[in-house]
Backbone as ProteinMPNN parsed JSONL, in Angstrom:
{"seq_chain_A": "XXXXXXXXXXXXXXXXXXXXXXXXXXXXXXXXXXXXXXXXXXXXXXXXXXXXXXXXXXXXXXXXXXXXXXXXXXXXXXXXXXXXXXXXXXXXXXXXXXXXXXXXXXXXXXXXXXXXXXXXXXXXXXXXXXXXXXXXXXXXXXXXXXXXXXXXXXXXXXXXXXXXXXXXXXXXXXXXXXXXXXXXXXXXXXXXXXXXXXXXXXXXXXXXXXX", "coords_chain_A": {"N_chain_A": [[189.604, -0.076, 76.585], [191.754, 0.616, 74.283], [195.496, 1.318, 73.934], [196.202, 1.923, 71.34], [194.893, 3.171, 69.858], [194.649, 5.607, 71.263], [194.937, 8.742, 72.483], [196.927, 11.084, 74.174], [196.421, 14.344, 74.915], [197.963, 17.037, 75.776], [197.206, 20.31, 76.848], [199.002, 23.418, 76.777], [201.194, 23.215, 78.528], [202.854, 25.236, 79.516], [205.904, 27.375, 80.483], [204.78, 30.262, 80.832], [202.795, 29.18, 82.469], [203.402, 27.132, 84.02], [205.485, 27.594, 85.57], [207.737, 28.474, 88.219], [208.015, 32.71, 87.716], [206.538, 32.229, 85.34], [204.73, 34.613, 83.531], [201.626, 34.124, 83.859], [201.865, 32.082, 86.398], [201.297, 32.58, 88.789], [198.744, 32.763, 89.366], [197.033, 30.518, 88.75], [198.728, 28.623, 90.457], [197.796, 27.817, 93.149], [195.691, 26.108, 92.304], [197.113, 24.199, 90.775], [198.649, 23.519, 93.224], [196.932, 22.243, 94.666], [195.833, 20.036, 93.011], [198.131, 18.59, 92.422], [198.913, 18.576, 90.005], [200.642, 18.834, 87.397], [202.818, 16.873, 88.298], [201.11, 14.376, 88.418], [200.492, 14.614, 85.057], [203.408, 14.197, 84.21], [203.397, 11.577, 85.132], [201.096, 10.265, 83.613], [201.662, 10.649, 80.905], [203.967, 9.521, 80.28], [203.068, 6.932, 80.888], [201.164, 6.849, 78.471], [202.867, 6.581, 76.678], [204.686, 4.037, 77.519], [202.826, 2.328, 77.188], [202.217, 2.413, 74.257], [200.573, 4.493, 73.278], [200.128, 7.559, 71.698], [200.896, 10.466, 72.527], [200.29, 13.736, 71.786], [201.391, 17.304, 72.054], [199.845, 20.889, 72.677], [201.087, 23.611, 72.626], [200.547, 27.46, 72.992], [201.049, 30.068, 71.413], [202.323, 32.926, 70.661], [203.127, 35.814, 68.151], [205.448, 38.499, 68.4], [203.973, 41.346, 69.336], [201.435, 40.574, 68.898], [199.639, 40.039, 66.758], [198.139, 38.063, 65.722], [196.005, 37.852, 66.082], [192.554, 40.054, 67.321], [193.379, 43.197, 67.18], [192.013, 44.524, 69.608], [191.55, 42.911, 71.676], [189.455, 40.915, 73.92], [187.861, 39.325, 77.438], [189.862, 36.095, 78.044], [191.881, 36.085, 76.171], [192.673, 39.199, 76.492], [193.869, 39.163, 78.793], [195.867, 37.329, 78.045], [197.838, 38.86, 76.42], [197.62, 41.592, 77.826], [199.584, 40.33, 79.628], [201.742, 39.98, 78.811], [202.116, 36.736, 77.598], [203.478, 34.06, 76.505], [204.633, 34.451, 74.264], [206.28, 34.004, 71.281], [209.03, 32.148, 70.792], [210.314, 33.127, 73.149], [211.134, 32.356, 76.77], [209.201, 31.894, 78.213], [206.843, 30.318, 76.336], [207.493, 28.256, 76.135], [207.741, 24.594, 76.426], [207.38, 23.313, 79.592], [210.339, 21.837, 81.195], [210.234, 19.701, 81.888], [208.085, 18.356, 81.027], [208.945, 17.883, 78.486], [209.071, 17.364, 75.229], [209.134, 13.931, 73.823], [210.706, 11.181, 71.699], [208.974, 10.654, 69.318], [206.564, 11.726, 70.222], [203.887, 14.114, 69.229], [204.009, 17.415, 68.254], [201.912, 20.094, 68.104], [201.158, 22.846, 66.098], [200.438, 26.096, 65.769], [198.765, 26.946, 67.32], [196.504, 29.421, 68.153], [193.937, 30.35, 69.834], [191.746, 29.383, 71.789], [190.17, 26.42, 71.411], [191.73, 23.591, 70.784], [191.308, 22.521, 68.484], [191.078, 24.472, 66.585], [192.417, 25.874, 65.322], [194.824, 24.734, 64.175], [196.36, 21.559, 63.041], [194.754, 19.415, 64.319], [192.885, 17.519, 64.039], [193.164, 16.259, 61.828], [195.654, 14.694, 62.353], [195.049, 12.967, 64.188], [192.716, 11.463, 63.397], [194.024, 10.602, 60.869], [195.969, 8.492, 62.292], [194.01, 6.851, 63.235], [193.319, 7.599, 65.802], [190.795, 6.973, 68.357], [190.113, 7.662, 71.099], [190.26, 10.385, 73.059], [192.163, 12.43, 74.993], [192.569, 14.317, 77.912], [194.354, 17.339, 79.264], [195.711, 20.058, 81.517], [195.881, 23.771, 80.825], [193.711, 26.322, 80.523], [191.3, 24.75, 83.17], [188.789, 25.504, 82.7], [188.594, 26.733, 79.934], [190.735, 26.476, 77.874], [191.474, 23.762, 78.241], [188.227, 23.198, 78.307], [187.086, 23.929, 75.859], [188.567, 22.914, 73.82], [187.444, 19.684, 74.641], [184.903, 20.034, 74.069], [184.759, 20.305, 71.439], [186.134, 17.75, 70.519], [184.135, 16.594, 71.23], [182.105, 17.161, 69.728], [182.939, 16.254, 67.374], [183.041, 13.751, 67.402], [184.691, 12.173, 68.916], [185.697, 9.883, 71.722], [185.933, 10.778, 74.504], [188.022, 11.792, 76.797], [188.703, 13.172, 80.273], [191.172, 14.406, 82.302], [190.634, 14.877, 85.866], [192.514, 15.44, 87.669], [194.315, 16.291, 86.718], [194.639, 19.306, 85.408], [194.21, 22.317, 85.532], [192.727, 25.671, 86.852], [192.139, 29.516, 87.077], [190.859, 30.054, 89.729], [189.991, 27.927, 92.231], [187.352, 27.871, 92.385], [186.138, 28.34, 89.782], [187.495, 25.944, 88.744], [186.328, 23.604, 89.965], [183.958, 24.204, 89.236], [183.444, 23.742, 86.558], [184.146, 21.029, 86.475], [182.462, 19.768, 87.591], [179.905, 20.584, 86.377], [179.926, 20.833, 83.555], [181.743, 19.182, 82.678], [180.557, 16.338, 82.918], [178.825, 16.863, 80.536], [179.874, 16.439, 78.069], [182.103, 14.687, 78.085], [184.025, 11.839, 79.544], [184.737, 12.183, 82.48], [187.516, 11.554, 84.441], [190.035, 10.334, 87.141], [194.008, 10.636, 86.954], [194.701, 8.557, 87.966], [192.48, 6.508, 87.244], [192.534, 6.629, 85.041], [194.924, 5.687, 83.545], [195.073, 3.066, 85.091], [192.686, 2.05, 83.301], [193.736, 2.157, 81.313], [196.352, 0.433, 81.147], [194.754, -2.164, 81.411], [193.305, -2.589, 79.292], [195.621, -2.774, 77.481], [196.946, -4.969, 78.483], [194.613, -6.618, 78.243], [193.883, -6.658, 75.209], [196.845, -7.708, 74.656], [196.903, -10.25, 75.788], [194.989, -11.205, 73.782], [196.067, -11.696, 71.775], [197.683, -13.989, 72.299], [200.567, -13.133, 73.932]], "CA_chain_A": [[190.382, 1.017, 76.022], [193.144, 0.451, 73.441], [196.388, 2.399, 73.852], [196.9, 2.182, 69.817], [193.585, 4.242, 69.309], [194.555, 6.413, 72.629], [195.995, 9.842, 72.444], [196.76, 12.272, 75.257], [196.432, 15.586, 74.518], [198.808, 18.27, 76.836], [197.598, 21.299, 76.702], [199.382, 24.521, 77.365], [202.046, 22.974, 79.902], [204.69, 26.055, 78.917], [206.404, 28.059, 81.651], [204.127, 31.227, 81.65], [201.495, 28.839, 83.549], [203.802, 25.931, 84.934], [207.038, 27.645, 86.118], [208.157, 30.009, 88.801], [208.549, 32.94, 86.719], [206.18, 32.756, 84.583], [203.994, 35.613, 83.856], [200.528, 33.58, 84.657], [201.588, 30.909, 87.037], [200.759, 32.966, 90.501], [196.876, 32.761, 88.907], [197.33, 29.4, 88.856], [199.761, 28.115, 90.944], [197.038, 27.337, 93.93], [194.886, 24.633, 91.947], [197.854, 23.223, 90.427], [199.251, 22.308, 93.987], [195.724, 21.41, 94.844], [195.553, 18.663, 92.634], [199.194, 18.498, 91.72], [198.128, 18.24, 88.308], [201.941, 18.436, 87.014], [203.454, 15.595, 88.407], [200.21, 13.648, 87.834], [200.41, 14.544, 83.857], [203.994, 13.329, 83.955], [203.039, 9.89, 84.921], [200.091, 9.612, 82.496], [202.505, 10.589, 79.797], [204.826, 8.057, 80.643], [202.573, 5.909, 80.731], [200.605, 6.416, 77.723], [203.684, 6.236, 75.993], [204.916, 2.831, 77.702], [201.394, 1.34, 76.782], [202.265, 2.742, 73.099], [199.681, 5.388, 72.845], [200.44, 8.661, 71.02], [200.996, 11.55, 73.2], [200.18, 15.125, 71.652], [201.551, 18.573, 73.1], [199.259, 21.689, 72.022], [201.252, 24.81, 72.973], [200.13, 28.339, 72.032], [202.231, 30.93, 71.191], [201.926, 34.535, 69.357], [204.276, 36.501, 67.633], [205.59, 39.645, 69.607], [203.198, 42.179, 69.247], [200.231, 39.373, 68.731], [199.338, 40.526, 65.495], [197.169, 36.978, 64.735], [194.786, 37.964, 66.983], [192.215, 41.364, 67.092], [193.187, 44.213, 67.757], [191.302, 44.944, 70.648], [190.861, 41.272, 72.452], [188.939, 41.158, 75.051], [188.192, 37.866, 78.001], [191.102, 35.664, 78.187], [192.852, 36.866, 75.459], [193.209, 40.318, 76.591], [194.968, 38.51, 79.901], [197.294, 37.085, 77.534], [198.127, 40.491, 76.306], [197.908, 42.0, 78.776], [200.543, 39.965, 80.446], [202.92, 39.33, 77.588], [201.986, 35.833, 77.671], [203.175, 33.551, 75.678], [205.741, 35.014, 72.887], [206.678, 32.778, 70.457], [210.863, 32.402, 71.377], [210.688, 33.666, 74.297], [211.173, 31.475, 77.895], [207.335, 31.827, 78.629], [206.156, 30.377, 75.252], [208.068, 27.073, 76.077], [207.207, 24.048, 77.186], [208.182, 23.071, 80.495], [211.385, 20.923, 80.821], [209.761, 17.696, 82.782], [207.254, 17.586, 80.081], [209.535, 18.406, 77.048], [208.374, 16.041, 74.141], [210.012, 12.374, 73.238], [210.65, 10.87, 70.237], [207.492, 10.158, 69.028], [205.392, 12.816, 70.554], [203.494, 14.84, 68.174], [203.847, 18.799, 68.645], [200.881, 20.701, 67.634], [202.154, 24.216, 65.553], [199.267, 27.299, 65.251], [197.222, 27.348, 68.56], [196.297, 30.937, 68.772], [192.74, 30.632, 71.024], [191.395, 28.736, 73.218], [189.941, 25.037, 70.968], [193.028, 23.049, 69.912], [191.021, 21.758, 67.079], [190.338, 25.058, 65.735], [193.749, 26.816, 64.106], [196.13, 23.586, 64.516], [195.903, 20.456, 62.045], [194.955, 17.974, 65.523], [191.981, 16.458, 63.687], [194.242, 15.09, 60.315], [196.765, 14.431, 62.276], [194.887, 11.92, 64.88], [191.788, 10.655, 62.446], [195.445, 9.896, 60.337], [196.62, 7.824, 63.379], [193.504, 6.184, 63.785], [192.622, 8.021, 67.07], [189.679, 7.209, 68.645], [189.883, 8.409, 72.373], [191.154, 11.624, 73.583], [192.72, 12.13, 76.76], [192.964, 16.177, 78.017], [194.989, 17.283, 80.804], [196.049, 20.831, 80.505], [195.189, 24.672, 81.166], [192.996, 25.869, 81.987], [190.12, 23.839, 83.354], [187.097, 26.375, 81.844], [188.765, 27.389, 78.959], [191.322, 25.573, 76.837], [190.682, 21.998, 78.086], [186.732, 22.635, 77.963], [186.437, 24.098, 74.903], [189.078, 21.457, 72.988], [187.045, 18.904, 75.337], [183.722, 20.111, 73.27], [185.497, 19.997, 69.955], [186.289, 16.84, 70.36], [183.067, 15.624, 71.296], [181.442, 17.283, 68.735], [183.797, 15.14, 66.487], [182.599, 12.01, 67.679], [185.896, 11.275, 69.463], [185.385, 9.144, 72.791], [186.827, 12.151, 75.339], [188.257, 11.302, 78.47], [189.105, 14.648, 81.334], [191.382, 13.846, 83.198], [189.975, 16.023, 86.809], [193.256, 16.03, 88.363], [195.584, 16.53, 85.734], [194.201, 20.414, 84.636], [194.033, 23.661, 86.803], [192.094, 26.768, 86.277], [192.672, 30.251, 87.777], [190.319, 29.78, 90.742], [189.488, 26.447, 93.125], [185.583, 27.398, 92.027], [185.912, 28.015, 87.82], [187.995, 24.641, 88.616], [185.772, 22.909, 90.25], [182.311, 23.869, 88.313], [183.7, 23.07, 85.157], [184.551, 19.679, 86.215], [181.23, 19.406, 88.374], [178.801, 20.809, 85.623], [180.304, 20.875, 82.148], [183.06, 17.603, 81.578], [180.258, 15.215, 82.411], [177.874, 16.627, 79.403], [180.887, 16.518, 76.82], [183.562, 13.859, 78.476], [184.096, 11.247, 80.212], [185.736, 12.611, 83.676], [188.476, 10.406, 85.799], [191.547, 10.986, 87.635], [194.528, 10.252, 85.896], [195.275, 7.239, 88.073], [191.558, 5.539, 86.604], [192.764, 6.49, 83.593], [195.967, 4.742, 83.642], [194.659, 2.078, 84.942], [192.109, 1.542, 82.573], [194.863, 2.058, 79.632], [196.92, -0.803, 81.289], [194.138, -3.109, 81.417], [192.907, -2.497, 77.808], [196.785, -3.095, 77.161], [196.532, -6.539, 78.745], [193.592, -7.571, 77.392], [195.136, -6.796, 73.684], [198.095, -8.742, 74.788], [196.308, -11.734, 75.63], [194.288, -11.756, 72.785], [197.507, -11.972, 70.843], [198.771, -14.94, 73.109], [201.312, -13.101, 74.649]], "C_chain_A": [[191.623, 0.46, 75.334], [194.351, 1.43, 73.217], [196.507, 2.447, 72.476], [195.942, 3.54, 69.197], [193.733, 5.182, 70.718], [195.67, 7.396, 72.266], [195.786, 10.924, 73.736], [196.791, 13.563, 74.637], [197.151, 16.662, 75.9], [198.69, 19.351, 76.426], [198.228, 22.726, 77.205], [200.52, 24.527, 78.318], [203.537, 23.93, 79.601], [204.723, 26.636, 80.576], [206.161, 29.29, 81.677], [203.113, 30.613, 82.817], [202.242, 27.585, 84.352], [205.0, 26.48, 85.721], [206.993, 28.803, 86.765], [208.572, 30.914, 87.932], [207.56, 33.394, 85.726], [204.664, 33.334, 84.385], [202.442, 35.484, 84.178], [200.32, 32.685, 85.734], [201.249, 31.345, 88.227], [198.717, 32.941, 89.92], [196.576, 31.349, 89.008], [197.689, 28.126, 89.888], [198.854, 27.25, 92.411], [196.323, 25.789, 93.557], [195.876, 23.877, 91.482], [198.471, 22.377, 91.855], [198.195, 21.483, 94.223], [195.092, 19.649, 94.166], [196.883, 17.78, 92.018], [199.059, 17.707, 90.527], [199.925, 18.356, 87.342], [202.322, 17.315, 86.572], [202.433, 14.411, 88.367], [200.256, 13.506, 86.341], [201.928, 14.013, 83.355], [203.891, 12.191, 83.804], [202.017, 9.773, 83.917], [200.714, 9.731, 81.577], [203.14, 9.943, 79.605], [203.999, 7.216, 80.369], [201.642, 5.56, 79.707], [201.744, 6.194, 76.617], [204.388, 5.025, 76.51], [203.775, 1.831, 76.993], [201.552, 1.426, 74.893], [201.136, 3.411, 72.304], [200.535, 6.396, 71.897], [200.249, 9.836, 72.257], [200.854, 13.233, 72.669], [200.489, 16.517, 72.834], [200.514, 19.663, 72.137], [199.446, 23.095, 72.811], [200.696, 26.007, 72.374], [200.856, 29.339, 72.171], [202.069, 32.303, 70.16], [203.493, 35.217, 69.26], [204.312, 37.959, 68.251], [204.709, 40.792, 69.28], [201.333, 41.828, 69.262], [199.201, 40.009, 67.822], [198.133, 39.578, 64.669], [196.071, 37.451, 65.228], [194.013, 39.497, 66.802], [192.841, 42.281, 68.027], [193.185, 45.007, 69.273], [190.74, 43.575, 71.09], [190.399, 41.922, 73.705], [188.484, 38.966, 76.192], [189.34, 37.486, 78.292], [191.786, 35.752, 77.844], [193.396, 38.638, 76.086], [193.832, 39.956, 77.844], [196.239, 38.255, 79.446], [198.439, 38.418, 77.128], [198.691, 41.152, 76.994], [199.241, 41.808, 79.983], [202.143, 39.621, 80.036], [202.905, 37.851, 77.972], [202.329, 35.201, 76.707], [204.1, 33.651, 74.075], [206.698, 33.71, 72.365], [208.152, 33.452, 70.844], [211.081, 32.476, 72.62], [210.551, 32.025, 75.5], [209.62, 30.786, 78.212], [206.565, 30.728, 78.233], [206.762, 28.411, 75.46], [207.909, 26.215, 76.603], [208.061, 23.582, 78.562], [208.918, 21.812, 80.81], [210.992, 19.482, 81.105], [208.7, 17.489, 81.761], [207.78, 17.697, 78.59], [208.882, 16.863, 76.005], [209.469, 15.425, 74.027], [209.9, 12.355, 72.646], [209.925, 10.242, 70.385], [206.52, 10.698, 69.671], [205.287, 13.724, 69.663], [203.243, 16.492, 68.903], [203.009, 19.663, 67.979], [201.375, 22.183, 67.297], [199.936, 25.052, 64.953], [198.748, 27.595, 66.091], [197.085, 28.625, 68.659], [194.888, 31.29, 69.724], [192.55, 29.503, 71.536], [191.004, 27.18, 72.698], [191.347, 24.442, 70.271], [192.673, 22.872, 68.275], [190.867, 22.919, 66.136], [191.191, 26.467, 65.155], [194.898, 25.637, 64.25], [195.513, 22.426, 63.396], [195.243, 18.804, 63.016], [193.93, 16.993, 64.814], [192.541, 15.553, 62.366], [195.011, 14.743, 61.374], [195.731, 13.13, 63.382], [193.841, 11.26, 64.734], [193.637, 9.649, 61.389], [195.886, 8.37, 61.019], [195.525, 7.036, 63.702], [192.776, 6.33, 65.298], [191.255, 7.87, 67.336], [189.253, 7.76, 69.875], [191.073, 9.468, 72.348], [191.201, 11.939, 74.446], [192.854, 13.7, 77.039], [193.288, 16.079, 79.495], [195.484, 18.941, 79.856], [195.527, 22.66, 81.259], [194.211, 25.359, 80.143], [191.38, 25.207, 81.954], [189.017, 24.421, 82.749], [187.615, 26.785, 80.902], [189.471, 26.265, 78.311], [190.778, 24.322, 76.488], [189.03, 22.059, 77.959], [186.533, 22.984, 76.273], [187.462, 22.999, 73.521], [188.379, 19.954, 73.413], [185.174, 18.633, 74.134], [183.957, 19.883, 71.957], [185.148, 18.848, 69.666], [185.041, 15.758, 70.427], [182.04, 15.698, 70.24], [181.894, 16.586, 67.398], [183.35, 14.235, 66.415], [183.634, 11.468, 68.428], [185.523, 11.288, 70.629], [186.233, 10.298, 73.507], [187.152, 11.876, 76.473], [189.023, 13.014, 79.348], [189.459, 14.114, 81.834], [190.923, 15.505, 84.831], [190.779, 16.206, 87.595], [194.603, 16.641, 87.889], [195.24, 18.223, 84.763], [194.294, 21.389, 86.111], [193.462, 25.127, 85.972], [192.998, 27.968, 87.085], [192.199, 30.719, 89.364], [189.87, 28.472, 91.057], [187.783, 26.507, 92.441], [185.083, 27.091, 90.713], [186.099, 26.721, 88.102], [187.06, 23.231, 88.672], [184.006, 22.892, 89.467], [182.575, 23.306, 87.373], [183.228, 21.617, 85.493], [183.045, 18.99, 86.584], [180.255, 19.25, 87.151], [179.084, 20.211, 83.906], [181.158, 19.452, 82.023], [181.732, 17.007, 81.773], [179.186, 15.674, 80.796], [178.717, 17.021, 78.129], [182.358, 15.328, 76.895], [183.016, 12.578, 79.464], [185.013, 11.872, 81.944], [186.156, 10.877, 84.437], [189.823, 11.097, 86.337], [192.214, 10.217, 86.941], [194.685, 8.713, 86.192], [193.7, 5.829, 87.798], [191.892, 5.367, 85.302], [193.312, 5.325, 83.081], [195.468, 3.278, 84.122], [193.191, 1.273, 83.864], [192.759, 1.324, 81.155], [195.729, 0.887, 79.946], [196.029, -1.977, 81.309], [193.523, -3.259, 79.896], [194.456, -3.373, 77.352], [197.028, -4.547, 77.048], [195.955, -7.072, 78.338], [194.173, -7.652, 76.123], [195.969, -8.228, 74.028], [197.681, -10.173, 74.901], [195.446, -12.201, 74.914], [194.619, -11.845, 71.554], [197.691, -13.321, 71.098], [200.15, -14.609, 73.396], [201.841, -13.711, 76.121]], "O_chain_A": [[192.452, -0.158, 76.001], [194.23, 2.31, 72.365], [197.22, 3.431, 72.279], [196.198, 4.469, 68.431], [192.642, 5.44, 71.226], [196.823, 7.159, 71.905], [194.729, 11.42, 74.127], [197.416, 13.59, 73.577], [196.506, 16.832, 76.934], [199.578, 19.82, 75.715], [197.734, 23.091, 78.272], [200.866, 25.563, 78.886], [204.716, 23.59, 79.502], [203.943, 26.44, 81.507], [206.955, 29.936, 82.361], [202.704, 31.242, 83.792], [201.637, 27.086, 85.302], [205.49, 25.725, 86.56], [206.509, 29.862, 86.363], [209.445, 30.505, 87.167], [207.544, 34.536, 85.266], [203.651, 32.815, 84.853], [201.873, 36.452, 84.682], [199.201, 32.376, 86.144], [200.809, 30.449, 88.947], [197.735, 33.236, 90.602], [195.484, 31.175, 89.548], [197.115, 27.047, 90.038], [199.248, 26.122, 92.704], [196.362, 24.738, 94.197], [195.69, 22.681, 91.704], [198.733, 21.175, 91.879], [198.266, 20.261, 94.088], [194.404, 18.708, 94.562], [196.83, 16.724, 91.387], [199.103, 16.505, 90.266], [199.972, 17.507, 86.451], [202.345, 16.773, 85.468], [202.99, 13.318, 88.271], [200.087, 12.338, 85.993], [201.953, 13.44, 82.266], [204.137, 11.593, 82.757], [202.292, 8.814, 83.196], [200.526, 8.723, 80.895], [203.066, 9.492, 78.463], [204.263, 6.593, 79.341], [201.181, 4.419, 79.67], [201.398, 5.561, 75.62], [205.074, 4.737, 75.53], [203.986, 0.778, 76.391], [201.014, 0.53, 74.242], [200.774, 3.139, 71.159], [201.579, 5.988, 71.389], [199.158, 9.835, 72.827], [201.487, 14.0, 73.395], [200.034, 16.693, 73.964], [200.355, 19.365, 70.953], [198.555, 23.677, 73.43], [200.287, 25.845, 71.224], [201.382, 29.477, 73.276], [201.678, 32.335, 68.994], [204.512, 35.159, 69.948], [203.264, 38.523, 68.565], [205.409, 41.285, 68.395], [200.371, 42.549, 69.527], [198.096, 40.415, 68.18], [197.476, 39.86, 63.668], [195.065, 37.361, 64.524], [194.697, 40.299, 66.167], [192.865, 42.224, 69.257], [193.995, 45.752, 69.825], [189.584, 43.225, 70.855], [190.731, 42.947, 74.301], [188.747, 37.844, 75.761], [190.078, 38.32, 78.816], [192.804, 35.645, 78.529], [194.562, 39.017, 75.978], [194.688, 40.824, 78.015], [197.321, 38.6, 79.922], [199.558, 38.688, 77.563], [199.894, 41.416, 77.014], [199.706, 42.598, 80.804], [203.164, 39.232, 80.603], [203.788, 37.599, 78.792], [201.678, 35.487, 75.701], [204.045, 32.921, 73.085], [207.45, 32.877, 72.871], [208.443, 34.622, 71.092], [212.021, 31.902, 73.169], [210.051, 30.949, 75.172], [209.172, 29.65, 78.364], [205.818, 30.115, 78.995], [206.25, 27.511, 74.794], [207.815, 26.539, 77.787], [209.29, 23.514, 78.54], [208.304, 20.747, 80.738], [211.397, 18.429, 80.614], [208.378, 16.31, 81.614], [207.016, 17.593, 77.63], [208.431, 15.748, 76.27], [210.585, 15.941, 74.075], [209.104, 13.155, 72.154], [209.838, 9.354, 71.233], [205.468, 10.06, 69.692], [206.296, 14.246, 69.19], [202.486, 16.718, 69.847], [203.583, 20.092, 66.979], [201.997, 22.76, 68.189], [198.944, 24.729, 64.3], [198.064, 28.612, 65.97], [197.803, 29.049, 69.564], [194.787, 32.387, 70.275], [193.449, 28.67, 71.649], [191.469, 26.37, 73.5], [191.86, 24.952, 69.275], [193.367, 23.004, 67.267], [190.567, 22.656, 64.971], [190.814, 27.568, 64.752], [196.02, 26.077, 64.498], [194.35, 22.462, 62.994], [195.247, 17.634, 62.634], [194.072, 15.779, 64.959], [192.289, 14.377, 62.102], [195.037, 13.58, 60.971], [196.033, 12.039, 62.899], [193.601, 10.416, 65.598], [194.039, 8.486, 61.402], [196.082, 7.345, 60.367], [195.84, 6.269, 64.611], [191.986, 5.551, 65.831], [190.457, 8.527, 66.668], [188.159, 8.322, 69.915], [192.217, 9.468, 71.893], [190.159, 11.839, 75.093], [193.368, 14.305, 76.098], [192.916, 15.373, 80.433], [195.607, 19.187, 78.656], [194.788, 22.63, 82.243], [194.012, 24.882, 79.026], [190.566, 25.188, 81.03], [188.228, 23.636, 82.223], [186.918, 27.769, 80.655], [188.905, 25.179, 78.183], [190.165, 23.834, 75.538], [188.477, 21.045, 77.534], [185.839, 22.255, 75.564], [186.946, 22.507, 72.517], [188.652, 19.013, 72.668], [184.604, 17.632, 73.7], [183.173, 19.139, 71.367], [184.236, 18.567, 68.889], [184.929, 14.627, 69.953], [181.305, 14.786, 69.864], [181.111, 16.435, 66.461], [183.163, 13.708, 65.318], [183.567, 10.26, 68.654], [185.007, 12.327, 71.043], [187.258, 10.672, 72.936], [186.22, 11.694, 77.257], [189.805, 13.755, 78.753], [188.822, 13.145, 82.246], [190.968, 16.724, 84.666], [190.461, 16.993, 88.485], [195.54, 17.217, 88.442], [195.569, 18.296, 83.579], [194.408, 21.113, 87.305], [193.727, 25.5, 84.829], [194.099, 27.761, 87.597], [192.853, 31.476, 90.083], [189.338, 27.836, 90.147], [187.136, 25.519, 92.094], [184.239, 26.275, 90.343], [185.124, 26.009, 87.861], [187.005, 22.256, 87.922], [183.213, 21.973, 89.261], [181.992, 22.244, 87.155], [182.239, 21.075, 84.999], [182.571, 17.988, 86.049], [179.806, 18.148, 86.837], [178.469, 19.327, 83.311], [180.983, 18.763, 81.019], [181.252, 16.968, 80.639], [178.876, 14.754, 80.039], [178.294, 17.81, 77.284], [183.277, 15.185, 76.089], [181.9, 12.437, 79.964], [186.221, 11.638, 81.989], [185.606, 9.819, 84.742], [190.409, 12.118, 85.978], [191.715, 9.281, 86.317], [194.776, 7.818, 85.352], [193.801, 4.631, 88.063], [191.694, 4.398, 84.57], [192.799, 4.371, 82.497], [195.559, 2.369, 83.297], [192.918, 0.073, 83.855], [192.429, 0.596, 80.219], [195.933, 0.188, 78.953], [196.682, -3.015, 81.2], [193.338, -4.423, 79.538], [194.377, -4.525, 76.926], [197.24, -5.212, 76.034], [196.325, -8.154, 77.881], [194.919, -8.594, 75.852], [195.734, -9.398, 73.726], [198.09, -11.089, 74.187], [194.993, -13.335, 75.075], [193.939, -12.003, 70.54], [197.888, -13.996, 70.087], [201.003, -15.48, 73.223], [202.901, -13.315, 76.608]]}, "name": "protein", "num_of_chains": 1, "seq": "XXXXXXXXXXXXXXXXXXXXXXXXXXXXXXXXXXXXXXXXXXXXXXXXXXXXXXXXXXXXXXXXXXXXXXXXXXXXXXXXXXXXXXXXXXXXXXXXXXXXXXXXXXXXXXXXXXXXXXXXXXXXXXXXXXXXXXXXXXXXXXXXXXXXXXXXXXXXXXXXXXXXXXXXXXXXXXXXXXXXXXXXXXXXXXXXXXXXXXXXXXXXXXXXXXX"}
């Protein structure tokens, strides 16, 4: 694995689904301690940015009345809705402070459903960059991250899940996903195989520099 061709992808980490407070995180809030998928996606961020990866955030956000969207949503969208989820400005809509972006993290602008790749510019911007693996961590486990997870594979880009770094709104969506669906579109690992397979790629590089 080469951190230069390695991008993480973060999706969704705002403070309706990460923060006391906000208006989805009690739906949530169970699988995230469960795998403390948080403070796990801190360190891989850190660390794909020490290794000198690229780090992507892919928040989503609607304008107050959520006018991009139909009408009459229905599924997960009408949750969002339903919950005022998500308002562009607002507290909700924002990402949460321990994962705020660094200089040199790329912030993804348009997400309005559920595939990153599919109202946002993520595929110019990390074919641009040379991206060849993609890293997902993110909410939630059957929705966002699978269906940006399929995107991506349908791309051709090498996909890595991370399986402790995501949370759904139940322990069982959580766990089928990861059971049934990442392996026939991803690679699944926890973050700390990850990481260690991004520091050893790192190394190798380095010594085939003569560092």
């Amino acid at each position: 694995m080469k951190s230069q061709t390695t991008a993480l992808v973060l999706i969704e980490f705002q403070n309706d689904f990460t923060s006391e407070g906000g208006t989805l995180h009690s739906a949530v809030e169970a699988v995230m301690d469960e795998t403390n998928m948080l403070a796990n996606a801190i360190e891989t961020a850190s660390a794909v940015r020490e290794a000198g990866g690229t780090v992507v955030h892919s928040p989503i956000s609607f304008a107050a009345g959520y006018g991009e969207i139909n009408a009459n949503p229905y599924g997960i969208l009408a949750g969002v809705v339903g919950s005022s989820s998500f308002v562009k400005g607002g507290w909700g809509a924002e990402i949460v402070d321990v994962l705020k972006p660094k200089e040199g993290d790329i912030v993804l602008e348009g997400k309005r459903g559920l595939d990153a790749f599919g109202s946002t510019n993520i595929d110019f911007i990390l074919r641009s960059k040379g991206i060849k693996t993609v890293v997902l961590a993110g909410f939630l486990t059957n929705c966002c991250v699978e269906s940006t997870m399929r995107s991506a594979y349908e791309r051709g880009f090498e996909v890595i899940t991370l399986t402790d770094t995501v949370a759904a709104t139940s322990a069982e969506e959580h766990a089928n996903a990861i059971k049934f669906d990442y392996p026939m579109f991803s690679k699944p690992m926890t973050h700390t195989e990850f990481i260690a397979a991004l520091r050893a790629g790192s190394e190798a590089t380095d010594s085939s520099r003569g560092y």
